[in-house]
C-alpha positions, 0 to 999 in steps of 0.5 A: 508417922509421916517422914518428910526428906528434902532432896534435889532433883539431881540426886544430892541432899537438902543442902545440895545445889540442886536445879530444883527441891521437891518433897516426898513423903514417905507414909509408914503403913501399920504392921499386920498385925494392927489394923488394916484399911477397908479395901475400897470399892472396886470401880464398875467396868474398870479395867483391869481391876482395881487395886483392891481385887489384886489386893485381894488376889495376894492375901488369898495368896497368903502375900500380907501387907508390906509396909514398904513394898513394892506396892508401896513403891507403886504408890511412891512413883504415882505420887504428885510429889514426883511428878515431872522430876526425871527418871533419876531423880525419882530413882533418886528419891525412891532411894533415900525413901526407902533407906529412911524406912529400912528396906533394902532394894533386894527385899522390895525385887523379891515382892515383885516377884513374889507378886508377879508369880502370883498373879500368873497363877492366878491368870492360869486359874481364872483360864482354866476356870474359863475353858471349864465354862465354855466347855459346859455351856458348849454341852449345853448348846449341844443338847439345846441344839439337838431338841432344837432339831428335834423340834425342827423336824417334828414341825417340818413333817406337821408343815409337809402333812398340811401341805400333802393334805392340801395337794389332796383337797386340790386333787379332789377339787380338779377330779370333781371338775372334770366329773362335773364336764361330763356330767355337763356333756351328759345332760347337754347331748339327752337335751340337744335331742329334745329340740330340732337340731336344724334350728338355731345355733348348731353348738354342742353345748348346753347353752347352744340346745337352750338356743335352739330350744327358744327358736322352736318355742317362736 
C-alpha cells in the first residue's frame, strides 16, 4: 500500500503556507511472514558492500525485516522526493512518515543500534577470520622458503663442484704446458748437438738449431 502525505518544507501541514510542497511516499514493506523480495545481486568491485550482503549479515543475525525500520528510514532519506529540502524539513517528513505507519522513533534508534552492534561483530569475525588466514599462508611460506633454501644450497654446491671441476681441468691444462716447455728445452739442447754451434744463429731453442742446422746443410 502506498500512503501519499503533502507537507511544507518548513514543517507545517498540506494546508500550511509553506515556501514549498514537496510529496514522499511512504511504502508499507510485507511482514515476514509473507513473502520477502529477491535480494539483488551484489555489484562486482562495489565498495563497501551492497546492501544485500548487510541484508544478509542481519538475517544470519537473526535481525528480520522492519517494515518501518531504520533501513527503511535509510531508503526514505535517499529518496529523490526529499532531495534538496533542508535538514528540518526532512527531519520534518521522516516524522510524519513514521507516525502515519506507527512506529515510534525509540523503536527505529533501538534497530540502529541492534544493527550497528551487529556489523561490529561481524567486522570482529571477518578480523579474526583474517589474522586466521595470513597466519596459514605465513606457515606456508615458511615451509616454502625452507625447501627454497634447501633447493638453494643443494644448487650452490652443484654450481661450486662444476667450478671446482673447472679449476682442476685448468690446473691440468697449465701442469701440461710447463711439462710440454721442458719437453721442448729437451728435444732442442739433444738436437743443438747434432749441428755446429758456430754456424748460424747462436739461440738456445729448437728453431735457432733448426737455424743452424739449414747453414750447415748450404
Amino acid at each position: 500500500m502506498k500512503r501519499w502525505f503533502d507537507f511544507s518544507s518548513n514543517g507545517n501541514g498540506a494546508n500550511g503556507a509553506g515556501s514549498g510542497l514537496a510529496i514522499v511516499q511512504v511504502e508499507e514493506v510485507a511482514s515476514p511472514s509473507g513473502p520477502q523480495p529477491s535480494p539483488q545481486p551484489a555489484v562486482c568491485g562495489e565498495c563497501p558492500a551492497s546492501p544485500s550482503d548487510f541484508a544478509e549479515i542481519y538475517r544470519r543475525a537473526g535481525i528480520a525485516p522492519s517494515g518501518c525500520g531504520i533501513v527503511k528510514v535509510v531508503e526514505m532519506v535517499q529518496s529523490p522526493h526529499l532531495a534538496g529540502m533542508s535538514a528540518e524539513g526532512k527531519r520534518c517528513a521522516l516524522r510524519m512518515a513514521l507516525d502515519a505507519v506507527g512506529s515510534p522513533v525509540e523503536s527505529v534508534l533501538q534497530d540502529a543500534v541492534k544493527r550497528q552492534a551487529v556489523l561490529n561483530d561481524y567486522e570482529k569475525e571477518q578480523m579474526k577470520r583474517l589474522q586466521l588466514f595470513e597466519e596459514r599462508k605465513a606457515e606456508e611460506n615458511r615451509r616454502l622458503q625452507e625447501e627454497l633454501d634447501g633447493l638453494t644450497h643443494d644448487y650452490m654446491v652443484r654450481m661450486q663442484r662444476a667450478m671446482d671441476e673447472v679449476s682442476r681441468e685448468q690446473d691440468e691444462l697449465r701442469g701440461w704446458q710447463k711439462r710440454k716447455q721442458l719437453e721442448l728445452q729437451r728435444i732442442a739442447d739433444a738436437a743443438a748437438l747434432c749441428v755446429p754451434e758456430s754456424m748460424g744463429s747462436h739461440g738456445v731453442g729448437l728453431s735457432a738449431v733448426l737455424e743452424r742446422a739449414c747453414a750447415a746443410g748450404a
